[in-house]
C-alpha positions in Angstrom: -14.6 158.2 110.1 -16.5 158.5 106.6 -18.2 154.6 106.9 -19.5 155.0 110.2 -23.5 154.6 110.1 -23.6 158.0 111.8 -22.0 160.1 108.9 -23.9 161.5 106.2 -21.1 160.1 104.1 -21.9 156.6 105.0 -23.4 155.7 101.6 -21.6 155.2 98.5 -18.6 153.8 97.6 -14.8 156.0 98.9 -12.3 155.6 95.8 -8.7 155.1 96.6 -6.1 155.8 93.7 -4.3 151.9 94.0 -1.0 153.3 93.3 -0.7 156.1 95.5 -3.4 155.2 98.5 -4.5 158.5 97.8 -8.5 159.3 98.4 -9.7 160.8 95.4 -13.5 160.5 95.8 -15.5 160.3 99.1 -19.5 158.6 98.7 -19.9 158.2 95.5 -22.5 155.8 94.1 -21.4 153.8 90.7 -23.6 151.9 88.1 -21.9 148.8 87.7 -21.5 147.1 83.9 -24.3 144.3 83.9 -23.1 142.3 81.2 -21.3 139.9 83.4 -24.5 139.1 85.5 -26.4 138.9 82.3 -24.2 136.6 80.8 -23.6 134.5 83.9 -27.2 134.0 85.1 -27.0 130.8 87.0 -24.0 132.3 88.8 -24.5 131.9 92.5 -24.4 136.4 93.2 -24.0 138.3 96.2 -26.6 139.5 98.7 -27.3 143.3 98.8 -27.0 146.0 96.1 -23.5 147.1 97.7 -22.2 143.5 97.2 -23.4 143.1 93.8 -21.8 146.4 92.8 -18.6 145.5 94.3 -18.5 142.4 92.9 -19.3 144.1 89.2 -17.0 146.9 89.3 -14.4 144.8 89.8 -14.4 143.0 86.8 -14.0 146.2 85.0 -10.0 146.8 83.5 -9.7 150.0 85.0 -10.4 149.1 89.2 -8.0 147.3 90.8 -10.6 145.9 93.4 -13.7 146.9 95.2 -14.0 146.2 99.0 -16.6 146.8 101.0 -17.5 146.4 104.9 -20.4 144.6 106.2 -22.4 146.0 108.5 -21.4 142.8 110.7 -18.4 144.0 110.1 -17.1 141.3 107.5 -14.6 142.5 105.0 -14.7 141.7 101.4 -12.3 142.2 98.5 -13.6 141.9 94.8 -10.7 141.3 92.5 -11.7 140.7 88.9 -15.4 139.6 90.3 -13.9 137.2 93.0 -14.4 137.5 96.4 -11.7 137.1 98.9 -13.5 137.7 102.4 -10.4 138.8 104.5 -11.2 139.2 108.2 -13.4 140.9 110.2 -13.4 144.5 112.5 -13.7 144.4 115.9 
């Protein structure tokens, strides 16, 4: 598994092609647009750099959603910066 804490891989974010499901990038870490969280400063924003990101990227036209996992294990879904928190792994 690439997410497990134990692979060097662990970091970064894995990009999925939406349309096909196909893996097209493996770790990579992305500067997320700020102009959102500039413009939105009372906004109540995730904790953690990962969930910030996430929650960034999304809103741009070209990412169909950002998810991450939790190292409790939490799911989350980004979808135009909203967060839909879907379930937990066991």
């Amino acid at each position: 598994m690439l997410a497990t804490r134990g692979s060097i891989m662990h970091d970064g974010f894995h990009l999925i092609e939406a349309k096909s499901g196909d893996l097209t990038h493996i770790a990579q870490f992305v500067s997320p647009p700020l102009d959102v969280a500039l413009a939105n400063p009372l906004a109540v924003w995730p904790q953690g750099a990962r969930q910030m990101t996430a929650k960034l990227i999304s809103t741009l036209p070209q990412v169909e959603a950002a998810a991450i996992i939790s190292a409790e294990g939490y799911i989350h879904i980004y979808k135009n910066g909203f967060e839909d928190t879907i379930g937990e792994l066991q």
